[in-house]
N, C-alpha and C positions, 0 to 999 in steps of 0.2 A: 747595367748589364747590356743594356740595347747597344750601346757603342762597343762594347767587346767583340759584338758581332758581327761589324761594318767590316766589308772588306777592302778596311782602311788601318791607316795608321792615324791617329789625330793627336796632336800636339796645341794646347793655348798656351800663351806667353800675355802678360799682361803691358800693362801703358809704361811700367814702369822695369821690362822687359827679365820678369821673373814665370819659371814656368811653374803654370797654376793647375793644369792637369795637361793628361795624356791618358788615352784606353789605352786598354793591356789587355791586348790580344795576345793569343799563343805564338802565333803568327806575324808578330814585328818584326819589320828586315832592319827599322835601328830600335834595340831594347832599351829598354827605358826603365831605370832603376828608382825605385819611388823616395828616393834620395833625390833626385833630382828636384820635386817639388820644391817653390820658393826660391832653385837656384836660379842666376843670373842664366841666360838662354846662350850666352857666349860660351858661360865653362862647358857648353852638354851639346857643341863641334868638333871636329879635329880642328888645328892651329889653322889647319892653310884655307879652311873656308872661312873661317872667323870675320875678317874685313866684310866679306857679300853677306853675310848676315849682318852685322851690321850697318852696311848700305841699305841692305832690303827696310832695315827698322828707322834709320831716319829718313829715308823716302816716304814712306809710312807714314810717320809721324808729323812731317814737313806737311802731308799732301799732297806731294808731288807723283807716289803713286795708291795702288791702292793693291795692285796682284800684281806677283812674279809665278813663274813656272820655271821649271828644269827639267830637264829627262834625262837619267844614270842607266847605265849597267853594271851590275852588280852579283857577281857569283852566276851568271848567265841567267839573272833577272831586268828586266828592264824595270827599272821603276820613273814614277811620272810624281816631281815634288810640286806641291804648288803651298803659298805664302797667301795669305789674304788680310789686309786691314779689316779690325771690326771697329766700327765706328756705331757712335749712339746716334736717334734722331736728328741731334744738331751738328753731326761729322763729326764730331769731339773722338781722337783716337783713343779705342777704349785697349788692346791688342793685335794681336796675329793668331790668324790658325794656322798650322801647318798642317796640312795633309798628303800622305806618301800612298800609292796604291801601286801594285803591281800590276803592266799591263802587257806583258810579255803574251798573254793568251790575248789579249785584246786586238793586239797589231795585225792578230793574222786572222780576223774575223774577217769573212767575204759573205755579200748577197742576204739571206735571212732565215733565220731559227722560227719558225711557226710553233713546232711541237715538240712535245716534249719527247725525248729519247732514250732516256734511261728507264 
């Protein structure tokens, strides 16, 4: 439940590049149908990202990298995607996180929030 919470989206994908979960928030900007569990991470893009995904994954895997980042606009949201290798103790690539967050209110933060105002 604590991840349902996150004002995030979170995607794993394992070594052998099958998605193993995802939260499910109410609030997903890409929903996630629990069909998806165990599928391949290719079939659950549209066709024309497919190739950078997987670039992202044998970069990854190679160790050549270890994070990607994107930033979309999306229905006048900005979203902020980031990719991360998870690697065990010894680097051994274990997957990817993916995590998506909406940071349209974030871009226009200035100066600093002390107290609380509501």
């Amino acid at each position: 439940m604590i991840f349902s919470y996150l004002p995030l989206d979170i995607t794993f994908v394992d070594k052998d590049n099958k998605v193993k979960y995802f939260n499910n928030r109410k609030e997903r900007h890409f929903p996630r149908n629990p069909s998806v569990i165990g599928r391949l991470v290719k079939h659950c893009h549209p066709p024309k990202s497919v190739k950078i995904v997987e670039e992202i994954i044998d970069a990854f895997k190679e160790g050549k990298k270890d994070f990607a980042e994107f930033w979309i606009t999306m229905n006048d949201v900005m979203l902020y995607i980031t990719y991360a290798a998870i690697r065990d103790e010894s680097n051994n690539y274990l997957g990817i996180l993916e995590i998506s967050q909406d940071i349209t209110n974030i871009k226009t933060l200035e100066g600093n929030k002390r107290l609380l105002d509501w």
